[in-house]
mmCIF file of the C-alpha atoms, coordinates in Angstrom:
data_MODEL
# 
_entry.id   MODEL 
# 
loop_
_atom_site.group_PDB 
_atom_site.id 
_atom_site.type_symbol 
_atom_site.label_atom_id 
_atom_site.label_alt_id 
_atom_site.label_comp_id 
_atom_site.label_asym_id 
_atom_site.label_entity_id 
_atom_site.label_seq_id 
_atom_site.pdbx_PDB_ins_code 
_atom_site.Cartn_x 
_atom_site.Cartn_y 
_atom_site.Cartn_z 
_atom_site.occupancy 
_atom_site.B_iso_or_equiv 
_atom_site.pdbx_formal_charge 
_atom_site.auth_seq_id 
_atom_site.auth_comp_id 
_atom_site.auth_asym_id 
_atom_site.auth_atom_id 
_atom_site.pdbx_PDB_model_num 
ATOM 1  C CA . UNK A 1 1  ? 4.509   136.165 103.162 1.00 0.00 ? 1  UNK A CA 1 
ATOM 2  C CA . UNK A 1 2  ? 3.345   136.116 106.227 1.00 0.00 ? 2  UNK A CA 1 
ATOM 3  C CA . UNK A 1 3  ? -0.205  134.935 105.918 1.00 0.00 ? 3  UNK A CA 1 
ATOM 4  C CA . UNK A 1 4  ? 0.706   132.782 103.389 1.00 0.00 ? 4  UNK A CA 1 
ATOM 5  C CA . UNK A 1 5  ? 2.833   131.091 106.043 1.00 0.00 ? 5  UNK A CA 1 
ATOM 6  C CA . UNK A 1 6  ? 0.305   130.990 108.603 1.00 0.00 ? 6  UNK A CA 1 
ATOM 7  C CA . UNK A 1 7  ? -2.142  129.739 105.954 1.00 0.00 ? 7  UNK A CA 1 
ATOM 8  C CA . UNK A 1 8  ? 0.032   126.431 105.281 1.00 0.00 ? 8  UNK A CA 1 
ATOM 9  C CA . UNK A 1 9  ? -0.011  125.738 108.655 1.00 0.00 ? 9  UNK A CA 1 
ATOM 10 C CA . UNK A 1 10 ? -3.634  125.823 109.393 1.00 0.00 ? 10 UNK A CA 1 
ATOM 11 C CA . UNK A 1 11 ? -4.406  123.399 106.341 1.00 0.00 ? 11 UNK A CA 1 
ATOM 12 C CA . UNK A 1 12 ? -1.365  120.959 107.566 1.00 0.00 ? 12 UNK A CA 1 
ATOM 13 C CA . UNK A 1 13 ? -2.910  121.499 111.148 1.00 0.00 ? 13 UNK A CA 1 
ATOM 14 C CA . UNK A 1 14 ? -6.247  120.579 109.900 1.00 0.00 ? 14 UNK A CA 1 
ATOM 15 C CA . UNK A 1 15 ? -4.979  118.074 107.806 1.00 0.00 ? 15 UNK A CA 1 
ATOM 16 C CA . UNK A 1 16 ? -3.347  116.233 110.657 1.00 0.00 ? 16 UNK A CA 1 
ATOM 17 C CA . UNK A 1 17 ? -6.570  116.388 112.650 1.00 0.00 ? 17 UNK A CA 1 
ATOM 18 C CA . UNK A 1 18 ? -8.845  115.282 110.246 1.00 0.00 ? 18 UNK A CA 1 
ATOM 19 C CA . UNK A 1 19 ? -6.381  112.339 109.523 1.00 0.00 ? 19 UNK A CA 1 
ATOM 20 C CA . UNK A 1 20 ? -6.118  111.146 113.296 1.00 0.00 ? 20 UNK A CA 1 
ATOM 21 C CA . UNK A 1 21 ? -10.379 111.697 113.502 1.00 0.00 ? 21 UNK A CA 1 
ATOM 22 C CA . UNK A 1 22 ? -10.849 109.479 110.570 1.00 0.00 ? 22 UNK A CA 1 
ATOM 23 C CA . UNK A 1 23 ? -8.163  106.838 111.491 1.00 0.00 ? 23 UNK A CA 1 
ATOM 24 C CA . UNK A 1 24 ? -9.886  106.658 114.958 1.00 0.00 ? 24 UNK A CA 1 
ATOM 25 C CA . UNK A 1 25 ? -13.258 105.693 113.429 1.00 0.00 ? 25 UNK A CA 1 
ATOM 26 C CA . UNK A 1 26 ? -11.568 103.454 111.342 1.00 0.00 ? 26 UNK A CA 1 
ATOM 27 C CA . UNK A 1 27 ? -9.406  101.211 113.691 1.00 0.00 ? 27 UNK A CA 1 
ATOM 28 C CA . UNK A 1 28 ? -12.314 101.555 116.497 1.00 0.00 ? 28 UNK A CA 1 
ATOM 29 C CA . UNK A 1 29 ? -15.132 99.655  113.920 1.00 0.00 ? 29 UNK A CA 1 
ATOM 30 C CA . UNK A 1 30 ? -12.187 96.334  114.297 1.00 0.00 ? 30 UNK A CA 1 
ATOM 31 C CA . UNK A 1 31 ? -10.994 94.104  116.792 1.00 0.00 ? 31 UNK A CA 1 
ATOM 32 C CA . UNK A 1 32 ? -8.072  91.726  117.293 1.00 0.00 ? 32 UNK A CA 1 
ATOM 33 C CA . UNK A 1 33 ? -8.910  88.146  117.794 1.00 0.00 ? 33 UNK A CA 1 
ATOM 34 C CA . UNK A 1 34 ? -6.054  85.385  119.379 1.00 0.00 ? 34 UNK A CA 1 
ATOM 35 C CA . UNK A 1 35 ? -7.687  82.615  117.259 1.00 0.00 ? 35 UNK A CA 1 
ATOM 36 C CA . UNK A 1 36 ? -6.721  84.805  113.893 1.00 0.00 ? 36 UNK A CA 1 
ATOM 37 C CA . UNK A 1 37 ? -3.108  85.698  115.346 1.00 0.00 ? 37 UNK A CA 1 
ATOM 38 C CA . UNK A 1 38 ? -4.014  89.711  116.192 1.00 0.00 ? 38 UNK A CA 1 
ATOM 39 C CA . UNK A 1 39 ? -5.847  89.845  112.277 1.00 0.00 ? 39 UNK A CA 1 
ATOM 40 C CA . UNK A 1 40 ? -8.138  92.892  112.253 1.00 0.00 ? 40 UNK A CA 1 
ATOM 41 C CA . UNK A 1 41 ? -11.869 91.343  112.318 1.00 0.00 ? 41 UNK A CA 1 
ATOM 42 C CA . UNK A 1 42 ? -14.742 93.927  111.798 1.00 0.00 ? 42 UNK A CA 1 
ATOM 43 C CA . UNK A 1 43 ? -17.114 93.850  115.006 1.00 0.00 ? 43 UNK A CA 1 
ATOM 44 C CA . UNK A 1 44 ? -20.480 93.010  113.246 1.00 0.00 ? 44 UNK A CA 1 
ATOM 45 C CA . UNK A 1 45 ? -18.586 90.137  111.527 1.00 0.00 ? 45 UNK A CA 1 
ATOM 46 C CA . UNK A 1 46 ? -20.555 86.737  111.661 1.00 0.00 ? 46 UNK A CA 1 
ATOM 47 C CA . UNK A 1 47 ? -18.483 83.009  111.401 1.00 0.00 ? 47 UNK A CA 1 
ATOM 48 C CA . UNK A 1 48 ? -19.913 81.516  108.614 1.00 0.00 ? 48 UNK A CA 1 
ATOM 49 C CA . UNK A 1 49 ? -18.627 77.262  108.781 1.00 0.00 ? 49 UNK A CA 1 
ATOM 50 C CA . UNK A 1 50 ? -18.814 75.413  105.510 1.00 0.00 ? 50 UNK A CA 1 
ATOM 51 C CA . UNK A 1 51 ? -21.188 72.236  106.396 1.00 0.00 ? 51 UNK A CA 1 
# 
């Protein structure tokens, strides 16, 4: 009982970790512009204007 116990801890431990890793890399590859009201723009974005 008890190493099942300790066993469900380590995955929800890991779990948590890996989810707050890959959130990082996800939220770091976008910025906030004040022209688009704080909308989430990806950094290698380009404007493209209709002529």
């Amino acid at each position: 009982m008890k190493k099942r116990i300790s066993g469900t801890l380590t995955i929800a431990s890991l779990s948590i970790i890996s989810g707050a890793i890959i959130y990082y890399f996800i939220s770091s590859s976008y910025t906030t512009t004040e022209d688009l009201y704080e909308f989430p723009v990806p950094r290698n974005a380009e404007l493209v204007q209709n002529k």
